[in-house]
C-alpha positions as semicolon CSV with decimal commas, in nm:
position;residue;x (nm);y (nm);z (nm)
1;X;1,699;0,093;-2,184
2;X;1,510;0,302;-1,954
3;X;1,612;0,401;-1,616
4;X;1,321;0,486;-1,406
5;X;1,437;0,606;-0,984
6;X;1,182;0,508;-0,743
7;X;1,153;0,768;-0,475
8;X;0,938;0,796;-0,138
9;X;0,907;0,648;0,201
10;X;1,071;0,303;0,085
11;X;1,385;0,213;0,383
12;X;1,058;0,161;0,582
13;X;0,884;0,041;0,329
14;X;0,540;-0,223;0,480
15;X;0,443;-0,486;0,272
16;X;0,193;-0,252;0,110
17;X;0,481;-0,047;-0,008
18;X;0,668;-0,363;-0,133
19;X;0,309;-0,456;-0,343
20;X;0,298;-0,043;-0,438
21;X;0,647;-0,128;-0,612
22;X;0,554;-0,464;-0,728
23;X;0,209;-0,256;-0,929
24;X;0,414;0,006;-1,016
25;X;0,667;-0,227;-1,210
26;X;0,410;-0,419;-1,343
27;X;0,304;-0,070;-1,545
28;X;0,637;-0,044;-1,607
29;X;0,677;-0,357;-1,783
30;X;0,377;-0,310;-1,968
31;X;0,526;0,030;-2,134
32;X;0,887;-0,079;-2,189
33;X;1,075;-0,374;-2,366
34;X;1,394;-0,309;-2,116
35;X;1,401;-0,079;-1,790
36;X;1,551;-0,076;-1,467
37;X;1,460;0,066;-1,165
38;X;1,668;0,266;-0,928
39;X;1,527;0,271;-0,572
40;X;1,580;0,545;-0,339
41;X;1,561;0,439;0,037
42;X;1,638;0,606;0,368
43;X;1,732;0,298;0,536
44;X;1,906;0,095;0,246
45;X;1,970;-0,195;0,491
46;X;1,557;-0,277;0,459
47;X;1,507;-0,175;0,113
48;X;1,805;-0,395;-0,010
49;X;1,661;-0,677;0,237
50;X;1,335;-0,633;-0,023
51;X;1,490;-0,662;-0,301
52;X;1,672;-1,031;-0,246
53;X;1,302;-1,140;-0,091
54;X;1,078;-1,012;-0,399
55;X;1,355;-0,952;-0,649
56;X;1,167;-1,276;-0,815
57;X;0,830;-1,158;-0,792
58;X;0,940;-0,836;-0,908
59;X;1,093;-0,921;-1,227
60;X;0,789;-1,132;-1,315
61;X;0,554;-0,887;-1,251
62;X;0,745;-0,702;-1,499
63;X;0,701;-0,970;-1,803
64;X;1,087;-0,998;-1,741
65;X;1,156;-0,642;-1,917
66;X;1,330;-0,531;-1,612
67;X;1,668;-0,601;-1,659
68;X;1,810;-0,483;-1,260
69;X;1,741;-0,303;-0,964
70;X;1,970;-0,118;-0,732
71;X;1,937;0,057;-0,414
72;X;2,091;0,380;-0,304
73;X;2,064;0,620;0,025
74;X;1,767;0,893;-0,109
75;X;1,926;1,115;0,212
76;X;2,234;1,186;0,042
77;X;2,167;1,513;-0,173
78;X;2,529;1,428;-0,419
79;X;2,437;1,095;-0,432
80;X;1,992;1,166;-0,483
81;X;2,139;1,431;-0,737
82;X;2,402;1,172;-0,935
83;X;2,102;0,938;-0,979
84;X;1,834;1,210;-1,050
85;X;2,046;1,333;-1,333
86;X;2,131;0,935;-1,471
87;X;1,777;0,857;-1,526
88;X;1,486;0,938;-1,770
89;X;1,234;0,924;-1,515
90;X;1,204;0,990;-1,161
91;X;0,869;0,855;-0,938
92;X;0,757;0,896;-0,602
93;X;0,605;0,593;-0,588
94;X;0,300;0,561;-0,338
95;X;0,291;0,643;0,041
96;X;0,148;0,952;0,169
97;X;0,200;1,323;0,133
98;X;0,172;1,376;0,498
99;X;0,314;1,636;0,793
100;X;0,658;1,511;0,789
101;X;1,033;1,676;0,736
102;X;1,108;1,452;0,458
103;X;0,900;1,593;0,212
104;X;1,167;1,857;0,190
105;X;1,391;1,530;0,007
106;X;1,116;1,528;-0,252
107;X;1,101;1,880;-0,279
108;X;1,485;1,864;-0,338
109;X;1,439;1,615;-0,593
110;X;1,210;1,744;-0,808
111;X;1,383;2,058;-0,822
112;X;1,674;1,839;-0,931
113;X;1,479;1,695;-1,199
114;X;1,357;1,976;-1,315
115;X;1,757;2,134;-1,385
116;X;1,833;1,784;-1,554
117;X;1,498;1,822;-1,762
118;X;1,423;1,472;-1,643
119;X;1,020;1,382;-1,613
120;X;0,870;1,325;-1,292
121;X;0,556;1,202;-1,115
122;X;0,359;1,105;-0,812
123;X;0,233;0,777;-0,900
124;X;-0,066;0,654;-0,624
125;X;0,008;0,859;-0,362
126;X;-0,230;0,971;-0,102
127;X;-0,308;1,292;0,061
128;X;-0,264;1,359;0,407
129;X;-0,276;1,344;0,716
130;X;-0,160;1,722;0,628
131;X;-0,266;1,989;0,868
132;X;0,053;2,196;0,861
133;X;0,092;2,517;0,677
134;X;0,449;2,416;0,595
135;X;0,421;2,109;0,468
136;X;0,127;2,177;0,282
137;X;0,323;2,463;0,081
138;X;0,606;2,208;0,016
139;X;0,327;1,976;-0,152
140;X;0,160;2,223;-0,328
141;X;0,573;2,278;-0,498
142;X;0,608;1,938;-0,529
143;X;0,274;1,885;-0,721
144;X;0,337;2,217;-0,925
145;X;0,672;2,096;-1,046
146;X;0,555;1,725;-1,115
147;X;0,433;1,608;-1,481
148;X;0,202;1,408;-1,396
149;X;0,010;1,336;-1,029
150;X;-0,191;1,032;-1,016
151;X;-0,369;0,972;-0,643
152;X;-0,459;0,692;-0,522
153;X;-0,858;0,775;-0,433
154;X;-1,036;1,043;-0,546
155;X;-1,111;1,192;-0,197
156;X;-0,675;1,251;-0,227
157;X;-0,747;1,399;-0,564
158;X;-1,046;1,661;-0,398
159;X;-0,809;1,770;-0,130
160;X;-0,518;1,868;-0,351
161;X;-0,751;2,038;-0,597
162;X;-0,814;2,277;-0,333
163;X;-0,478;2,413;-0,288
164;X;-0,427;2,415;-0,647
165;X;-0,412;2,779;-0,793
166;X;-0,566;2,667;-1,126
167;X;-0,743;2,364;-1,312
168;X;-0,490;2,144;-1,434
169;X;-0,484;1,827;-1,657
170;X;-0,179;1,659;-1,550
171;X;-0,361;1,581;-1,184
172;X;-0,648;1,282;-1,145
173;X;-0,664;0,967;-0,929
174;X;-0,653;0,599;-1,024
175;X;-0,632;0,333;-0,809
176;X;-0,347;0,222;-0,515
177;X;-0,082;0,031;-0,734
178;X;-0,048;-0,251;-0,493
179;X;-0,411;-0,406;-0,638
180;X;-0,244;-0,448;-0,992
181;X;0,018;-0,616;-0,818
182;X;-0,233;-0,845;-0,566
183;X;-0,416;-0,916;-0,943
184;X;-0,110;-1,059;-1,107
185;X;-0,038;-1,269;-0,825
186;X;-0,421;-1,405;-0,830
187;X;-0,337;-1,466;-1,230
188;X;-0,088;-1,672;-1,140
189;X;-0,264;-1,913;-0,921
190;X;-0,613;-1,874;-1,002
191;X;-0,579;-2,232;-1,071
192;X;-0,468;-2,376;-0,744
193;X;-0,689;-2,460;-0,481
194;X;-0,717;-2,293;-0,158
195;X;-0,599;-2,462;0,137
196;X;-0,854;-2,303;0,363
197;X;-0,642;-2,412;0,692
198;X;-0,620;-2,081;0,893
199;X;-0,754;-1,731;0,960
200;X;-0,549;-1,402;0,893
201;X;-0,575;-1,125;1,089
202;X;-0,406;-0,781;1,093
203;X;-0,404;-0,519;1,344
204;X;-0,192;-0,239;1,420
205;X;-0,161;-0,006;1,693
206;X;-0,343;0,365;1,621
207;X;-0,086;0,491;1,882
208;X;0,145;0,539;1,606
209;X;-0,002;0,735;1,400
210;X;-0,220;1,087;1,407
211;X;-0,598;0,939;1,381
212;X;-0,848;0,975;1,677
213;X;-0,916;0,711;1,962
214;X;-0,843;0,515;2,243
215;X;-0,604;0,227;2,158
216;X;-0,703;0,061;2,496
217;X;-1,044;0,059;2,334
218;X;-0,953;-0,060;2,023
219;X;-0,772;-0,346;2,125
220;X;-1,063;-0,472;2,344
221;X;-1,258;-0,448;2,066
222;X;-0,960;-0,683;1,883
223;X;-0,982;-0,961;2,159
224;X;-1,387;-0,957;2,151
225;X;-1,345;-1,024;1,771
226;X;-1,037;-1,286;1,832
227;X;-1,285;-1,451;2,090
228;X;-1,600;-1,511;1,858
229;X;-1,319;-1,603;1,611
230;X;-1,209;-1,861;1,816
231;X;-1,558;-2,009;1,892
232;X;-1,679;-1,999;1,536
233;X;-1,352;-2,161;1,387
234;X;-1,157;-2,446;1,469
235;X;-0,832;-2,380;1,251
236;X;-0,567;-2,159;1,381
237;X;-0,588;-1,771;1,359
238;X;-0,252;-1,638;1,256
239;X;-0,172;-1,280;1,315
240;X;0,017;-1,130;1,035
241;X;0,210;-0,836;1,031
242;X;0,231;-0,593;0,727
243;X;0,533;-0,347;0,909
244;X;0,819;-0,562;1,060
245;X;1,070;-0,241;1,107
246;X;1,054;-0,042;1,390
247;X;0,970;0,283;1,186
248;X;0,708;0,292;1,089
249;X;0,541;0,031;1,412
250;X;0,602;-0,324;1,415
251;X;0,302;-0,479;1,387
252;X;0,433;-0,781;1,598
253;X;0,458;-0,581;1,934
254;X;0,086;-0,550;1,941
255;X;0,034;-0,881;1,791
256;X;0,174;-1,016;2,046
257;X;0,084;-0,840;2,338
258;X;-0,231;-0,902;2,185
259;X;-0,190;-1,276;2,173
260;X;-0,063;-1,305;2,541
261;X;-0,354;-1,136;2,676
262;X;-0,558;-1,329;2,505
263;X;-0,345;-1,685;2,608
264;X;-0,488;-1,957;2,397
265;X;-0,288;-2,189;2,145
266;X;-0,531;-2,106;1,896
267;X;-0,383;-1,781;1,791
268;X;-0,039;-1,772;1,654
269;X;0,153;-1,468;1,548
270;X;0,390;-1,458;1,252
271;X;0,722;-1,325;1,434
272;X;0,946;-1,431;1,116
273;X;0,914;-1,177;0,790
274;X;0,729;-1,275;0,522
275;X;0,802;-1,154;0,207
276;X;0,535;-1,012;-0,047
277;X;0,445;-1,307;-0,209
278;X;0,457;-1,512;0,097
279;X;0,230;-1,262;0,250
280;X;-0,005;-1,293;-0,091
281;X;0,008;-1,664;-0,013
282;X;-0,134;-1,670;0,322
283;X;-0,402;-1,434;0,201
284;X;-0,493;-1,678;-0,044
285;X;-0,488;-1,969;0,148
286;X;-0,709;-1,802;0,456
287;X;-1,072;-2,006;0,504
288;X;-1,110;-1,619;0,595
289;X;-0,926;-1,277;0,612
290;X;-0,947;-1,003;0,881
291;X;-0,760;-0,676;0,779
292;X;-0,666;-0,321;0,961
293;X;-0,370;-0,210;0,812
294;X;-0,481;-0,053;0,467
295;X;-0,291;-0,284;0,216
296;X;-0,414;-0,594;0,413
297;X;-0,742;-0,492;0,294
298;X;-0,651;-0,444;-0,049
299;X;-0,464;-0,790;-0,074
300;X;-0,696;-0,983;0,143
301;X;-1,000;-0,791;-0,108
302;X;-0,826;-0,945;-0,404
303;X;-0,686;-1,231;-0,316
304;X;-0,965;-1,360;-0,073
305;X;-1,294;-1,186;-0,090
306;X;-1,408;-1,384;0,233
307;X;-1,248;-1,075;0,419
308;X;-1,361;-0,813;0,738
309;X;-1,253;-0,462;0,723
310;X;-1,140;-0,236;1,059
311;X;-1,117;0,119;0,947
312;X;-0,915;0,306;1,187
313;X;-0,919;0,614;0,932
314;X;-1,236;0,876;0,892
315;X;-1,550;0,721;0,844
316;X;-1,633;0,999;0,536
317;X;-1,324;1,106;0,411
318;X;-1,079;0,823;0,494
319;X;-0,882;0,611;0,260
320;X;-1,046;0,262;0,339
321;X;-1,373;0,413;0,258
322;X;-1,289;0,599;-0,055
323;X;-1,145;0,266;-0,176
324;X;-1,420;0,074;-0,117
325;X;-1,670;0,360;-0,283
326;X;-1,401;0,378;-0,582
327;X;-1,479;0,026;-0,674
328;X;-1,847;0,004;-0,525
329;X;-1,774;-0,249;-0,252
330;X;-1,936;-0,048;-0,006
331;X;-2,299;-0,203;-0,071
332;X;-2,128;-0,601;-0,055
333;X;-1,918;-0,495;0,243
334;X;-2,137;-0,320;0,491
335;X;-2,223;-0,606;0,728
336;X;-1,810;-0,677;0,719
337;X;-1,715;-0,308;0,801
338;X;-1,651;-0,177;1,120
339;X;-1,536;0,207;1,124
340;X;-1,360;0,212;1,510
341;X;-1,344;0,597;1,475
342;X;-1,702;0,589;1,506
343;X;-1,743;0,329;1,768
344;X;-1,988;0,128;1,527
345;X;-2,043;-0,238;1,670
346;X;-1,863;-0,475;1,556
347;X;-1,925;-0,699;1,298
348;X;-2,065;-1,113;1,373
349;X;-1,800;-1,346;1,189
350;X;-1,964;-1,591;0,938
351;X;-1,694;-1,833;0,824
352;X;-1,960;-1,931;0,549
353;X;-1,966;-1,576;0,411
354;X;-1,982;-1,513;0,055
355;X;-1,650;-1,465;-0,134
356;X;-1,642;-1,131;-0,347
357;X;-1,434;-1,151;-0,683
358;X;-1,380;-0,897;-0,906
359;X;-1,500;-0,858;-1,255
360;X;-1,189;-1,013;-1,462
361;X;-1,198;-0,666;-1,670
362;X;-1,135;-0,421;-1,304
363;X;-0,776;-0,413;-1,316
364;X;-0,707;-0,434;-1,676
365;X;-0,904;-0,147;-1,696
366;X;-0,673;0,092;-1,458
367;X;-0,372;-0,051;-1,590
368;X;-0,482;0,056;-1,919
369;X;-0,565;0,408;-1,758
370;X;-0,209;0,409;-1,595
371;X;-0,026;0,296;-1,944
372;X;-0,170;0,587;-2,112
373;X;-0,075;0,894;-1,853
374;X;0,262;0,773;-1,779
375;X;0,308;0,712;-2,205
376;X;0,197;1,081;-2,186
377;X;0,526;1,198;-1,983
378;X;0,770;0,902;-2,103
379;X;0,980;0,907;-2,399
């Protein structure tokens, strides 16, 4: 059996983490027969509250080849450092190599990994925001000591490249993991029929985070859209969060101060958790998607296709773009972008827009790519 330990951000994991795992064990299960998956978290309490929700979905995702899953505190050097030396693999599994203290705990445990002789990787990370001289040196170790470094967009890939001291083949960028994951769910209901009852809509607030603008601005601009929604739709528009833990931002506390300002019945907000398949479900079952947070545009891109996109990140250099240019959706999505960094106007709703699907061959295609570099590491 192989005994892989999940590293990163998870103990505040989003839903876009939870579908990050979800990908990232689907590649798992495609490379070994039996595996399990030790997950480092630095709030347990949330991370083991994941694992009874999409313990399921998990373990399918994996072909059933992962035999368990376990969760212990990644803040803990002797206990990071027991589990380190246990396994023959250690991943940092998505999120982003920002300007934060705890990069130091990946620092740590790659340096651990590196005593024990045990492989590591960054597997569909992103890069940045990362302004800070010292954080940016404790990447550049991180990346140096790592065997392999798959991004999640290439634009991530450009910006490490030019710290890097040298060329070096054991860096590239793929896609995030959390669209393998959204493509295994649509697998397993291509079949059944979409209900078509509601609108989804994600927002989150831009306070939170270290990107440009006026969030009293932005969320006028979110109850001009809610209005035309409203008079172009009759079902009910449901506002779905993708964060439910306070670190990190609830999306429910602007949800809902979104939804009282606004005051009609016609907009509901999702106040109890969803799981990640639960959250897949709505997707597919929206007449039509709206989506801010990054992973509700991937899921609401794979699983919908009649979907809006709100990029609160650069216009040029962001992550929403670079997605969309990755797998040429820029040309199809242009009329249903809206970059609020730039101020553009906002999109028209047409709930009669076109649905985009992917060619059945996309995601095969980057699994495939992800097999072979992590079979390049493994044993």
């Amino acid at each position: 059996m192989v005994t892989i330990t999940v590293i990163g951000w998870y103990g505040t994991e989003t839903i876009g983490d939870r579908a990050i795992l979800a990908g990232l064990i689907r590649i798992f299960g495609e490379l070994y027969d039996d595996f399990e998956i030790k997950l480092g978290s630095l709030f347990p309490v949330l991370s083991e509250r994941t694992l009874l929700e999409d313990g399921h979905f998990f373990k399918s995702c994996s072909r059933q080849h992962l035999s368990s899953m376990s969760v212990f505190p990644s803040l803990n050097h002797r206990i990071l450092k027991k589990e380190i030396y246990s396994s023959d693999l250690l991943i940092v599994g998505g999120g982003p190599l920002m300007d934060m203290p705890l990069l130091y705990m990946l620092e740590y445990a790659f340096q651990i990994a590196q005593k024990y002789c045990v492989k590591c990787a960054l597997l569909g990370c992103g890069w940045g925001p990362l302004h800070q001289k010292e954080y940016i040196s404790c990447v550049n170790k991180i990346i140096q000591m790592s065997d392999l470094n798959i991004f999640r967009d290439s634009q991530s890939e450009k910006e490490c490249r030019l710290y890097l001291s040298k060329e070096d083949s054991k860096t590239t960028y793929l896609i995030d993991p959390a669209f393998l994951a959204a493509d295994y769910y649509l697998q397993k209901n291509i079949d059944v029929l979409r209900q078509e009852a509601f609108v989804s809509v994600n927002f989150r607030d831009i306070a939170l985070d270290q990107y440009k603008g006026d969030s009293l601005v932005y969320e006028k601009q979110f109850k001009l859209l809610l209005s035309e929604l409203v008079e172009k739709t009759s079902v009910p528009i449901k506002l779905i969060p993708m964060h439910t833990f306070t670190i990190g931002g609830d999306d429910r506390i602007i949800l809902d101060k979104i939804q009282k300002q606004m005051g009609n019945e016609q907009i509901l907000v999702q106040h109890d958790p969803l799981s990640l398949e639960e959250t897949m479900n709505i997707y597919y079952h929206s007449l039509l998607c709206v989506g801010m947070r990054f992973h509700s545009i991937v899921l609401q891109t794979v699983l919908n296709g009649k979907n809006y996109l709100l990029d609160y990140t650069d216009p040029v250099t962001g992550k929403i773009v670079g997605m969309l240019d990755e797998l040429q959706l820029l040309p199809f999505y242009h009329k249903r972008y809206c970059s609020l960094q730039s101020r553009e106007q906002m999109f028209h709703i047409d709930s009669n827009i076109q649905r985009f699907t992917f060619n059945e061959r996309t995601f095969s295609n980057y699994l495939r790519c992800y097999k072979e570099k992590i079979r390049l590491i493994s044993i």
